[in-house]
C-alpha positions in Angstrom: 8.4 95.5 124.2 4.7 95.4 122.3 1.5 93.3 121.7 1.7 92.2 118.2 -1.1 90.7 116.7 -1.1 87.8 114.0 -3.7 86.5 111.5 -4.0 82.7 110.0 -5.7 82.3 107.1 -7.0 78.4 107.0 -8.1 76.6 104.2 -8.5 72.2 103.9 -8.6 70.2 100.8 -9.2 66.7 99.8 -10.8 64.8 102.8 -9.5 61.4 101.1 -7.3 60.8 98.5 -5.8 57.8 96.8 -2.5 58.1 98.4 -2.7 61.2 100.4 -5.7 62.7 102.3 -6.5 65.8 104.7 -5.1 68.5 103.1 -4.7 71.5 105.4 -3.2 75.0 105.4 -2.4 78.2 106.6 -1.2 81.5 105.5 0.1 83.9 108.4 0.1 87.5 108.3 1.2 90.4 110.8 -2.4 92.1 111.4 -1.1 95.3 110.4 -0.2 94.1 106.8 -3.7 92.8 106.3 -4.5 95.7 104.3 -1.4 96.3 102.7 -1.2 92.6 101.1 -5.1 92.7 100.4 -4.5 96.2 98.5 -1.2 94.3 96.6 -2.1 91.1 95.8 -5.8 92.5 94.5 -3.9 95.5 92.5 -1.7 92.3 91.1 -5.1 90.3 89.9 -6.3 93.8 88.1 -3.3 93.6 86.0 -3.5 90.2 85.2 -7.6 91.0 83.8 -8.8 88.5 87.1 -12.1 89.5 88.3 -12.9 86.4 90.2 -12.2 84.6 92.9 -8.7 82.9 92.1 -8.7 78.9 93.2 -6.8 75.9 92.5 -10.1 74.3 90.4 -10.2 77.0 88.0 -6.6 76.7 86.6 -6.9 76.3 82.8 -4.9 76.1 80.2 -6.3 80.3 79.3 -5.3 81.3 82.5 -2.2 79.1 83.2 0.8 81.6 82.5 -2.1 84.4 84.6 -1.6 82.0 87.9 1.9 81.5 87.5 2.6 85.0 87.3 0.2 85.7 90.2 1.7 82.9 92.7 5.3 84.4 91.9 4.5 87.6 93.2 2.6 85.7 96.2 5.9 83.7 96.9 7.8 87.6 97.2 5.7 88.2 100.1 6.5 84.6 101.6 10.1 84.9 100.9 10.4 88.4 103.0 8.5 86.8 105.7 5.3 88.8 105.5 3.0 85.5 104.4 3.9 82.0 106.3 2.7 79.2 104.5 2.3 75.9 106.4 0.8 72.9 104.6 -0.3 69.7 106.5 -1.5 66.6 105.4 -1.5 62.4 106.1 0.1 59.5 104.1 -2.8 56.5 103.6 0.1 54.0 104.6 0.0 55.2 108.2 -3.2 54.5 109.7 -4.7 55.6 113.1 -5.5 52.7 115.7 -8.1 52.6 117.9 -10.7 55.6 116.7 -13.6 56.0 118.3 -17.1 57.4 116.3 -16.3 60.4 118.1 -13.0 61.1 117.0 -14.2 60.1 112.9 -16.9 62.6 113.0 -14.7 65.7 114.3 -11.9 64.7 112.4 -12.1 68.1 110.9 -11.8 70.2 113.6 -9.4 67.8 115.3 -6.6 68.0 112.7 -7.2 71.6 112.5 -6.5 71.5 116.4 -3.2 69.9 115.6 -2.6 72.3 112.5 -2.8 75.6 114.6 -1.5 74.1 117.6 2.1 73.2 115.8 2.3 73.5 112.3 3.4 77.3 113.0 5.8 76.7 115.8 3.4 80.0 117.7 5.2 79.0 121.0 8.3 80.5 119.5 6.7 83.6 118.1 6.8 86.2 121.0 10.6 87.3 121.0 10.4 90.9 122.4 7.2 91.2 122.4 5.1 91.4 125.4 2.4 89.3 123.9 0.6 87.4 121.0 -3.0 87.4 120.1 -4.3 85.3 117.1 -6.9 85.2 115.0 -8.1 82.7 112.7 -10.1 82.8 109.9 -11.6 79.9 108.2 -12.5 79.3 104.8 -16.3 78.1 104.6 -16.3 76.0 107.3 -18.1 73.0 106.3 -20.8 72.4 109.3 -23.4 73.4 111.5 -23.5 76.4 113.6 -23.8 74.8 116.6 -20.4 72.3 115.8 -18.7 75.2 114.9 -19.6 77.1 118.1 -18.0 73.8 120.0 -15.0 74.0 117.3 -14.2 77.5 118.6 -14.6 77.1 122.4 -12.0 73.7 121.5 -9.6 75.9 120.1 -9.6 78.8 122.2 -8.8 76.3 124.8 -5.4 76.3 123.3 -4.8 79.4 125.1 -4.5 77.5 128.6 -1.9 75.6 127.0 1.1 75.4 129.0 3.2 76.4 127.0 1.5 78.6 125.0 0.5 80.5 128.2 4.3 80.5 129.0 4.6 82.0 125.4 2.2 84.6 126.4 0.2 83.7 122.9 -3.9 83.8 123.0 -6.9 82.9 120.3 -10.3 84.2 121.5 -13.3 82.9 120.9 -14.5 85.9 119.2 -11.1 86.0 117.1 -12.2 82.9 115.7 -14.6 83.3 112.2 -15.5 81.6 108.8 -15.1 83.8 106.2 -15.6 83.7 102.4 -12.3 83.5 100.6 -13.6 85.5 97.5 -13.1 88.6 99.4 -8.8 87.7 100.9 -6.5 87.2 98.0 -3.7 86.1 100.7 -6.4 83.0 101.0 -7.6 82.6 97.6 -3.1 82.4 97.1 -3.1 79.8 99.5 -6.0 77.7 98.0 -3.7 77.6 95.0 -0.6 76.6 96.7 -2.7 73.8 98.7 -4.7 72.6 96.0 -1.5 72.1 93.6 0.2 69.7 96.8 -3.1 67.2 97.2 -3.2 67.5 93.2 0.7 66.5 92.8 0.8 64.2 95.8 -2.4 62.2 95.0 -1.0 62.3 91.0 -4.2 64.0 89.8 -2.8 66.3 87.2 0.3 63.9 86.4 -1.5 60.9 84.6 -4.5 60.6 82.4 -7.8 59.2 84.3 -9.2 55.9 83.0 -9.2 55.1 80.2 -8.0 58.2 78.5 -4.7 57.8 77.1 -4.2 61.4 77.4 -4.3 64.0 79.7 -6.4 66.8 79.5 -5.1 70.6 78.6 -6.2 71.3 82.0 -4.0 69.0 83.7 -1.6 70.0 81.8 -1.9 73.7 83.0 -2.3 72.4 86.1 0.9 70.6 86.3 2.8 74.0 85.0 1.0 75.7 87.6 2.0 73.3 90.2 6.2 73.1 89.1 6.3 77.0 88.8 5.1 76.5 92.8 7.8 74.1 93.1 10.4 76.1 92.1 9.0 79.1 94.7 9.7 76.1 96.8 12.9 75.0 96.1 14.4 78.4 96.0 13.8 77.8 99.7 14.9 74.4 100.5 16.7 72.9 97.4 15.7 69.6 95.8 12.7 69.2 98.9 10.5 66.6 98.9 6.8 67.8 98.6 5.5 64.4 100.1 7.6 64.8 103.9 7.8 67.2 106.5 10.2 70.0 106.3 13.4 69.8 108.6 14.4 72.0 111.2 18.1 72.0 111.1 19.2 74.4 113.3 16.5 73.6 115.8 12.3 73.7 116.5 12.4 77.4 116.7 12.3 77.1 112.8 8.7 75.9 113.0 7.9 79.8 113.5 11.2 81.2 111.4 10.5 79.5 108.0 8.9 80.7 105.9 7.5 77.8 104.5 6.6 74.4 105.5 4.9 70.9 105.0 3.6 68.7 107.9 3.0 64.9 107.2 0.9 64.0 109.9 0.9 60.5 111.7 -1.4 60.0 113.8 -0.4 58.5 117.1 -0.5 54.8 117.3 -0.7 53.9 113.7 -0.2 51.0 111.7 1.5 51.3 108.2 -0.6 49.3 105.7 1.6 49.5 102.0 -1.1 48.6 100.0 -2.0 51.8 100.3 0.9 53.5 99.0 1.7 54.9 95.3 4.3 51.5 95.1 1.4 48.5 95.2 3.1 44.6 95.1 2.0 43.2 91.6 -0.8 40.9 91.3 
């Protein structure tokens, strides 16, 4: 019986998009294979000639088959359970009732609320141990000091949780920091992995913008980038559907076990509007 303690790298994407919209994620990591993976996956961009940051944005057609060969070796430490990737994000057919101004003005930090608070199943986490503390770090978190000083004190309310408090599983304040992703590859991996999802879902990368009757060479690297990310995926869960939530089979304790997972989102209350969806009625 032991503490363990567990990092979550968090990264968000794509605020609105055409048919899917706040893009969330998180990479999990044992604390004590921070450095490890950081030494790796840095030691992996060397050999690949990448000096700088890696990120979704900069995929080009020059440093397509680079990427690809860089998120295979992320999806090794994934598939041996060292990195859990969750992905969350809403459909624009389900829309939330009764917002308040309130509510539309923290929308960031409440659906990161929801993210951390299920996304990883954390309630299931503690088996022998003892207990679980958590720390998250955020990618440039996109507001004022002062928000983010409420954002924290919100989310390390999560440790009064009843059930996490049963679970014996804890984020202090103080474990709670933005950081800048140029300096975590296990992040800068994730930002990849994210990006390529709102990119697919919201078909970014899969048709030429108006009134090009092309696409670019860059979404076409993008859109290799994105199916050698599918395939990582599918040697997980066969044939799975990027655009729904990831089943648990054999029961919600597989929120924590997997080692990969999407989240579609609806909020409570909502409405489905299908004008909003990727299959419009014709004029």
């Amino acid at each position: 019986m032991m503490r363990q303690s567990l990092i979550i790298y968090c990264d968000e994407s794509d605020d609105k998009g055409e048919f899917y919209s706040h893009f969330y994620g998180g990479a999990l990591i044992n604390a004590r294979d921070q450095s490890t993976l950081t030494d790796l996956l840095n030691l992996k961009k060397e050999q690949l000639n990448i000096h700088s940051e890696m990120k979704w944005d900069r995929v080009t057609a020059s440093y397509k088959d680079k990427y690809i060969e860089f998120i295979k070796y992320y999806f090794e430490f994934v598939r041996d359970g060292r990195i859990k990737l969750r992905i969350m994000f809403t459909q624009n057919i389900n829309q939330a009732r009764g917002l308040t101004d309130e509510h539309i003005g923290n929308d960031y930090f409440l659906l990161y609320y929801q993210f951390v608070k299920h996304s990883f199943g954390l309630r299931y986490c503690n088996g022998g141990h003892v207990s679980t503390q958590v720390t998250l770090l955020l990618d440039d978190v996109p507001q004022t000091s002062s928000k983010f000083e409420l954002f924290k004190d919100y989310m390390s309310s999560l440790s009064a949780f009843p059930i996490w408090r049963q679970a014996r599983v804890t984020i202090k304040k103080d474990d709670i920091a933005s950081i800048n992703s140029k300096a975590h590859p296990v992040l800068q991996g994730l930002d990849i992995v994210l990006g390529s999802m709102q990119s697919r879902l919201n078909e970014k990368h899969t048709r030429p913008p108006k009134p090009r009757a092309r696409r670019s060479k860059r979404a076409v690297a993008k859109e290799a980038v994105y199916k050698a990310i599918k395939d990582e995926i599918w040697s997980l869960y066969p044939n799975f559907n990027v655009g729904t939530s990831t089943a648990c089979a054999k029961g919600v304790e597989e929120r924590w076990s997997h080692p990969y997972r999407h989240w579609l989102f609806k909020p409570n209350n909502s409405i489905q509007d299908l004008k909003r969806g990727k299959r419009k009625k014709p004029h």
